[in-house]
C-alpha positions in Angstrom: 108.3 -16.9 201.4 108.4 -15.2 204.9 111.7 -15.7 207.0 111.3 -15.4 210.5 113.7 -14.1 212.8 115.4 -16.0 214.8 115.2 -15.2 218.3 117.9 -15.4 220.9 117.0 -15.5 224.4 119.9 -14.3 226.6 119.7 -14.9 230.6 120.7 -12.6 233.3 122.1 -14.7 236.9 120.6 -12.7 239.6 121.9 -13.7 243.2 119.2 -13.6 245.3 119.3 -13.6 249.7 117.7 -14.7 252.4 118.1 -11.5 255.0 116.3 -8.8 253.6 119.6 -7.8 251.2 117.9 -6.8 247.6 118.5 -9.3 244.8 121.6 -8.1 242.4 121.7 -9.2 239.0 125.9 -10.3 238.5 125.6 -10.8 234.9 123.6 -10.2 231.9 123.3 -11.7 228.3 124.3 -15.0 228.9 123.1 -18.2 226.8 121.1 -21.1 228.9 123.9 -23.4 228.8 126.1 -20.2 230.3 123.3 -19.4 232.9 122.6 -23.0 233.8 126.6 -23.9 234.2 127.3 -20.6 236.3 124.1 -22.1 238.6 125.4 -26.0 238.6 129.1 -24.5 240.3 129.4 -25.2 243.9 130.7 -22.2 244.8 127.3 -19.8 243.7 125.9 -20.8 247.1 126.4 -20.7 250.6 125.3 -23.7 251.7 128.3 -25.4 248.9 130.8 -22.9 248.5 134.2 -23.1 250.3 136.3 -20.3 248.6 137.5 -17.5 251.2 135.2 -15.0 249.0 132.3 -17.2 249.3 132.6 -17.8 253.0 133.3 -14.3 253.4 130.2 -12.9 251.2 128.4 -14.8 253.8 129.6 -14.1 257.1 128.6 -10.6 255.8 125.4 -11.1 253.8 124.0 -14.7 255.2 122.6 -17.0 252.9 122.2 -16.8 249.3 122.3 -18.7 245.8 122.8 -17.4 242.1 120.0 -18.0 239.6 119.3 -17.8 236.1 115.9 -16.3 234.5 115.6 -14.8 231.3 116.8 -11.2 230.6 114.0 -8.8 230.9 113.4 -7.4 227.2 112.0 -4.1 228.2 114.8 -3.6 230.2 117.5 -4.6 227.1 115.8 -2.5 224.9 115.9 0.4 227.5 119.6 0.1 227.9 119.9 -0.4 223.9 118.0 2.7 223.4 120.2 4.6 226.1 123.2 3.7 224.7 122.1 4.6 220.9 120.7 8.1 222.3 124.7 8.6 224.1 126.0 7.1 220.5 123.7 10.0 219.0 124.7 12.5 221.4 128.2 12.2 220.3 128.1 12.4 216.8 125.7 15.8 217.3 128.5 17.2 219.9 131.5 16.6 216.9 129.1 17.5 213.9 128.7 20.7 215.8 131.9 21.1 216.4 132.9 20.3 213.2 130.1 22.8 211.2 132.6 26.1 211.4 135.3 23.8 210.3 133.5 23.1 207.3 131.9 26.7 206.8 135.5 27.9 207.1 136.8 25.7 204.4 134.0 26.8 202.3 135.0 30.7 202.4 136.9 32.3 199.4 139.3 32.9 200.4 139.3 29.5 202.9 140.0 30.0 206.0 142.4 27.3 207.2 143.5 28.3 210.3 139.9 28.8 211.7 139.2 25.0 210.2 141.8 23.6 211.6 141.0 24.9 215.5 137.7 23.3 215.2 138.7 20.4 214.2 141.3 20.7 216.9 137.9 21.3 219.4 136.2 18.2 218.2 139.0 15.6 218.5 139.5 16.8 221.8 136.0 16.5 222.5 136.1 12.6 221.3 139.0 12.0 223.9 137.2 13.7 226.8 134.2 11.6 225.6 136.3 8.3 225.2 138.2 9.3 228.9 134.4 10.1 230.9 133.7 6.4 229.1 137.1 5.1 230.4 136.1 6.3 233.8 132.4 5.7 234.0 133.8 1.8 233.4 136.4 1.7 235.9 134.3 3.3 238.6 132.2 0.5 237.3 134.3 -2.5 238.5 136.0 -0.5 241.3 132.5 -0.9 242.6 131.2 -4.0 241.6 130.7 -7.0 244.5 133.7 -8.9 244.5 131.6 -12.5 243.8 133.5 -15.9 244.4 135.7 -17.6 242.0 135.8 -21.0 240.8 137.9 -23.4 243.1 140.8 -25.2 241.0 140.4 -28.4 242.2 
């Protein structure tokens, strides 16, 4: 007996304009009852919304509306693949960090001192690693659209 795999679809909301402003996809991975709620808000067009941010966005952009279509599988498995090769790229970086650590361990007599500066070289290496990250993501959202927010009513 065969067991098939159970496919999720996921949905991107993409908010798309009438001037000649590019579409930009605002979020990604969603489910369809995520997608189609974020669409059914008033406040992800310009011809409903009322927020300051949403009158705002279009005094500067003109007219627009959020939709949902489903996420473009080449383009997931181009950003999986991209983030596995960075994963990868890492562990090479602190294995070969690492190597002399080990070979120094392995002299007779060991060399601990040696050992111990490598290892020194690769957790440093995982922190400036883990920091670029930190920043790559913060430069991220610094620079993100600011989109409107829900109205509590």
């Amino acid at each position: 007996m065969t067991r098939e795999r159970e496919v999720t679809m996921s949905y991107d909301i993409t908010r798309f304009y009438a001037s000649d402003e590019p579409a930009r996809t605002i979020a990604r991975g969603l489910t369809l009852e995520q997608a189609q709620a974020h669409c059914k808000d008033p406040e992800t067009s310009s011809s409903t919304a009322t927020s300051d941010e949403a009158t705002a966005h279009t005094r500067t952009y003109g007219l627009w509306f959020d939709g949902y279509e489903e996420e473009n599988v080449e383009d997931k498995a181009c950003r999986d693949r991209l983030a596995l090769a960075s994963h990868q790229l890492v562990i090479d970086k602190v294995e070969a960090l690492l190597r002399p650590a080990r070979e120094g361990l392995e002299l007779d007599p060991p060399r601990s001192a040696h050992a111990a500066e490598k290892i020194d070289d690769a957790l440093e290496a995982i922190d400036h690693l883990k920091g670029k990250r930190r920043r790559q993501a913060r430069r991220a959202v610094e620079s993100a659209p600011v989109w409107p927010r829900r109205r509590e009513e």
